[in-house]
N, C-alpha and C positions, 0 to 999 in steps of 0.2 A: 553608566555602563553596566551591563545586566550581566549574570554569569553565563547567560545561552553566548557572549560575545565572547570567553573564553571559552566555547566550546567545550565547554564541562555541565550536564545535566546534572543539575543537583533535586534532587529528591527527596535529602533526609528530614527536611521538616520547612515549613511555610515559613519559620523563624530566620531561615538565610537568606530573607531578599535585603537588595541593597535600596534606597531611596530614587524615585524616580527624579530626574533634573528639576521637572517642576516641583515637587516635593522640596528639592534642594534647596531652591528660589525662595519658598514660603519659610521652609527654618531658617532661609538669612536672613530675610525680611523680619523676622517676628520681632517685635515690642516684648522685651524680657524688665524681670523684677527679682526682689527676693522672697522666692515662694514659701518660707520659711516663716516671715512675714506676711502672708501674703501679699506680696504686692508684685508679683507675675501676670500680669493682663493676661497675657495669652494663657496662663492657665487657667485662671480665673475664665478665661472663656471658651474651653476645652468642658474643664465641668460642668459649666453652666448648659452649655450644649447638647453634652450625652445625656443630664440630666432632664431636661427638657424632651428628648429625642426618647426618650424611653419614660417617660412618665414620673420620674422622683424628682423631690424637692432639693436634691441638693449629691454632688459626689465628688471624689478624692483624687486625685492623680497621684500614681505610686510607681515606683520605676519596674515593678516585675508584676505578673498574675501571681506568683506564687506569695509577692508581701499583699495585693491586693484581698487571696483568700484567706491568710492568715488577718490580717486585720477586722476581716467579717465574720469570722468565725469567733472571735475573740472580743468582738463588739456585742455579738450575739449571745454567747455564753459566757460563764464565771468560770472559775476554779471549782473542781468537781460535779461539772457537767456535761453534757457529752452531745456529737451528733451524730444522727445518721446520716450514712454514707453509702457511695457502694466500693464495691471491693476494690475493683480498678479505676476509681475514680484518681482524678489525678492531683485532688487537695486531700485525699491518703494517702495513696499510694507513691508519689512521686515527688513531695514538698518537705518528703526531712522529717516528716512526722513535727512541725514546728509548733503544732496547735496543744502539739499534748507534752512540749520537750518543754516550750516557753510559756505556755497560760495555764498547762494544767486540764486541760479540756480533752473528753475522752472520747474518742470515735469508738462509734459501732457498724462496725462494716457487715453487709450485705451483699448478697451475689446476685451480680445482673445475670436479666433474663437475654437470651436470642437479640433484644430488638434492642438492649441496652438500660431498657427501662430498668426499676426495682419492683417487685412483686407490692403492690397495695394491702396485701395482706402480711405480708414478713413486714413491711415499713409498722403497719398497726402493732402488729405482737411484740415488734421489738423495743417500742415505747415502754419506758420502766415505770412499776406502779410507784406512787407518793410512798416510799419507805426507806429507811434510814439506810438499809442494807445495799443500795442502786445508788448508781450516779443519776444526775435530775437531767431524764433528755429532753434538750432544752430546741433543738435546730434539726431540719431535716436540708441537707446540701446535696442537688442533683447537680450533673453535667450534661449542656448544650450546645453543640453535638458531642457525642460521645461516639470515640475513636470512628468519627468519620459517619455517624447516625444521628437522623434528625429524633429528638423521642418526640412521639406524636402526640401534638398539641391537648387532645382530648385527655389525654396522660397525664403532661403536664400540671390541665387544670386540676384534677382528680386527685393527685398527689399532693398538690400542695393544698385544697379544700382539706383533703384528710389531715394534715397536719394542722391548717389552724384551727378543726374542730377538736384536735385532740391537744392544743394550747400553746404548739411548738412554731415559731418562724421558720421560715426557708427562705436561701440560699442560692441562687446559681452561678455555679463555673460556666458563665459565657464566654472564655476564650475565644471561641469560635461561633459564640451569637450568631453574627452576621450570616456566615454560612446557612447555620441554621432557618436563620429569616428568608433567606434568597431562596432556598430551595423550599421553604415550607409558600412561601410566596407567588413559586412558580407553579406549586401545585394550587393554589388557591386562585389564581387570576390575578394578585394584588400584587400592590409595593412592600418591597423588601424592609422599610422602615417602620410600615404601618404592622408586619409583621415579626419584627425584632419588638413592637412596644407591647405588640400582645401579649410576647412571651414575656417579657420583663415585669410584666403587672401583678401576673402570678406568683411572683415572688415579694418577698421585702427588703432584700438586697441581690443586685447585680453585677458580678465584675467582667468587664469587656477585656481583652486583651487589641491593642494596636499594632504588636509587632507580629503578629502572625500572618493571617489572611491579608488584611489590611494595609501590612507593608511599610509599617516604621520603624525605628530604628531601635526603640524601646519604649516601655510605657503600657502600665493598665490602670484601666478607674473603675476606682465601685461606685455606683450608686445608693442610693440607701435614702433614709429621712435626715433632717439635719441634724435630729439627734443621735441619729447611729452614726452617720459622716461625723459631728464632732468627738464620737469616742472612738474612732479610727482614724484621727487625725494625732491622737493622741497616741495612740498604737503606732501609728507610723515612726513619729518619735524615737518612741523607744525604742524600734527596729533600726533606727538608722536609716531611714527612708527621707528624710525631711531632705529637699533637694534646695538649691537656689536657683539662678538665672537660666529655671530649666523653660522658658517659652519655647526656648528652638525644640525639643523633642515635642514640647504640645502644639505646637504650630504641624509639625508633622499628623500629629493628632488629627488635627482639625480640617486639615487638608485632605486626610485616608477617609473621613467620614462621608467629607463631600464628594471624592472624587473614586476611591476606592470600593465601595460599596456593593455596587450596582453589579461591576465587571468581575464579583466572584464568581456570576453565573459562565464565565470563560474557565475558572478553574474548573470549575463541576462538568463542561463540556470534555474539557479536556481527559478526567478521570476516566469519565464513560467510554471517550475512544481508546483511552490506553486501557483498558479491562475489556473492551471488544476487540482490541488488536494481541490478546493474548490467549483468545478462545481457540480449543483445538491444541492448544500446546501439552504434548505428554510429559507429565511429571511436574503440572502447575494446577493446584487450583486457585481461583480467583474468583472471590467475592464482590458481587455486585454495588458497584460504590453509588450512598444518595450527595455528597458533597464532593469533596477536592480529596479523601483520603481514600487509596486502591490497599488492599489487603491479597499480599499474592504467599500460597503457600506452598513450600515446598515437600513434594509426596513421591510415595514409592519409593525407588531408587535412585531417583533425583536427591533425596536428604542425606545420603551418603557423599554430596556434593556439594554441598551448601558451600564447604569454604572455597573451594574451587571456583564456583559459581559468582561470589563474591568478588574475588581477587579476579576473574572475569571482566564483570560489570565496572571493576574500578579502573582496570586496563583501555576499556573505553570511554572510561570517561563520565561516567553515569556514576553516579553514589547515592545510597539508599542503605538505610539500618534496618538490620534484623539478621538474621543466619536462618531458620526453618521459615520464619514469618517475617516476607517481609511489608516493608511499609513506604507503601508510593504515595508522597505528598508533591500536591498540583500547585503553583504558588504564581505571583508575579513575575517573577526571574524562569519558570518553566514557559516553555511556546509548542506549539505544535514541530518545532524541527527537533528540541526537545525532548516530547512525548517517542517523535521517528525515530532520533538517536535510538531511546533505552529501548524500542522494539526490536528494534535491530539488532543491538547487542543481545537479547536476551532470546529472538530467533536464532540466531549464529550459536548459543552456545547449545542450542539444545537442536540445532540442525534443523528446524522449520524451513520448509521451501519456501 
């Protein structure tokens, strides 16, 4: 049962879908072990999967994105080294700071530009010389997409070209890979997987999230070489990650890959009508969405409103985070009746004919 079936629009992030039946079917079915042991089939073949499905030899299943970027950040550097980042990326900004509280490892944050990207020039200067006086930067970590932006492939390669000439690995927070591939995919003519492995190549580690876009219940894997996967298997450890009889959540894995994928381009349709159906509205602006995330601001004399507006939008049943900015996420449990609800609710409050 979907949350459109309690007639409650929920919005505040891709993270509250519930499992589709068939999904349901495939986690009771699964072939479970003690992953700890390895001996989970279904995870073992979850990894084996994404690994293949994006081009590395070998990757992890961990129960959050946030231990999956902590374990590649930490496989990647030592104790008094550092990576770049950008500023609102979300393995700095929003994970506890765990890389530099638990390994020692010191971010250098950056300010994205308009499109999301990091400037190729700030990434170069901010590289520290060989001296005792600097931390040794060792990782350069981008975000795919980032809050709701695809960075442009050509970017991509650029960026991380620039860092293995200048000696460092990289990194991506693919949480939302997928997105990324489907719409970089629709602009290209191609399949969506053919262009998730594009983007994945450019790196030397990958961590995918499941429960977002994709619609599990929890669960993310890094990809990586198998000697990076063996020293984040060991990081997991230590984290308290080490799971057992988890095949039912990778089973859900396995299922979102085959069957989830394809039909984000329904979330991404869906954005575009809800940010055309809010044109014209006085005291909204709103950003033109390239995936499943709308970005609606609130201006002028409308921000004297915000909580009003809020306490609004909850009365009908719509929920979404933010007070001046908010933040429309498209997801499996969102429909087009849905998307109608929060129009509607959000015409009525501001009086739209």
């Amino acid at each position: 049962m979907t949350l459109s079936s309690y007639k409650i629009a929920d919005f505040r992030s891709d993270t509250v879908t519930c499992p589709t039946p068939p999904m349901r079917e495939a986690m009771m079915s699964a072939a479970v072990g003690d992953d700890v042991f390895g001996d989970d089939p279904t995870v073992n073949a979850l990894q084996d999967k994404l690994a293949a499905m994006l081009g590395f030899e070998a990757a992890l299943f961990v129960p959050t994105g946030t231990m999956s970027n902590f374990c590649a950040i930490l496989s990647h550097c030592q104790r008094g080294e550092e990576y770049i980042v950008g500023q609102h990326a979300h393995c700095y900004r929003m994970e506890g700071g765990g890389a530099a509280v638990f390994g020692s490892v010191q971010p250098q944050p950056l300010e994205h530009q308009a499109d999301g990207t990091l400037a190729l020039a700030e990434i170069d200067a901010a590289i520290k010389p060989d001296d005792a006086h600097f931390a040794i930067t060792r990782l350069l970590a981008l975000e795919n997409t980032f809050g709701g932006k695809v960075l442009p492939f050509a970017y991509v390669q650029q960026a991380t070209q620039l860092a293995k000439s200048r000696g460092l690995v990289s990194h991506l927070d693919g949480a939302r890979l997928f997105n990324a591939a489907v719409a970089q995919a629709a602009g290209n003519g191609t399949d969506a997987y053919l262009e998730a492995r594009r983007i994945a190549r450019c790196f030397d580690s990958v961590s995918v999230c499941l429960s977002k876009g994709l619609g599990t219940p929890a669960g993310s894997v890094l990809c990586g070489s198998r000697a990076l996967i063996s020293k984040a298997h060991r990081i997991r450890k230590m984290a308290g990650g080490g799971m057992r009889q988890v095949g039912f959540l990778a089973a859900a894995g396995i299922y979102a890959l085959d069957h989830h994928v394809e039909r984000l381009a329904q979330d991404h349709a869906l954005a575009r009508q809800f940010a055309e159906g809010l044109a014209g509205v006085d005291g909204l602006a709103v950003a033109a969405p390239q995936t499943n995330i709308v970005f609606v601001d609130l201006i002028g004399p409308a921000r004297e409103k915000s909580a009003e507006f809020m306490a609004f939008l909850k009365s009908r049943d719509v929920l979404v985070l933010g007070l001046y900015r908010l933040r429309f996420v498209m997801h499996l449990d969102v429909d087009a009746a849905g998307v109608e609800q929060a129009l509607a609710a959000i015409h009525a409050f501001f009086k739209v004919a």
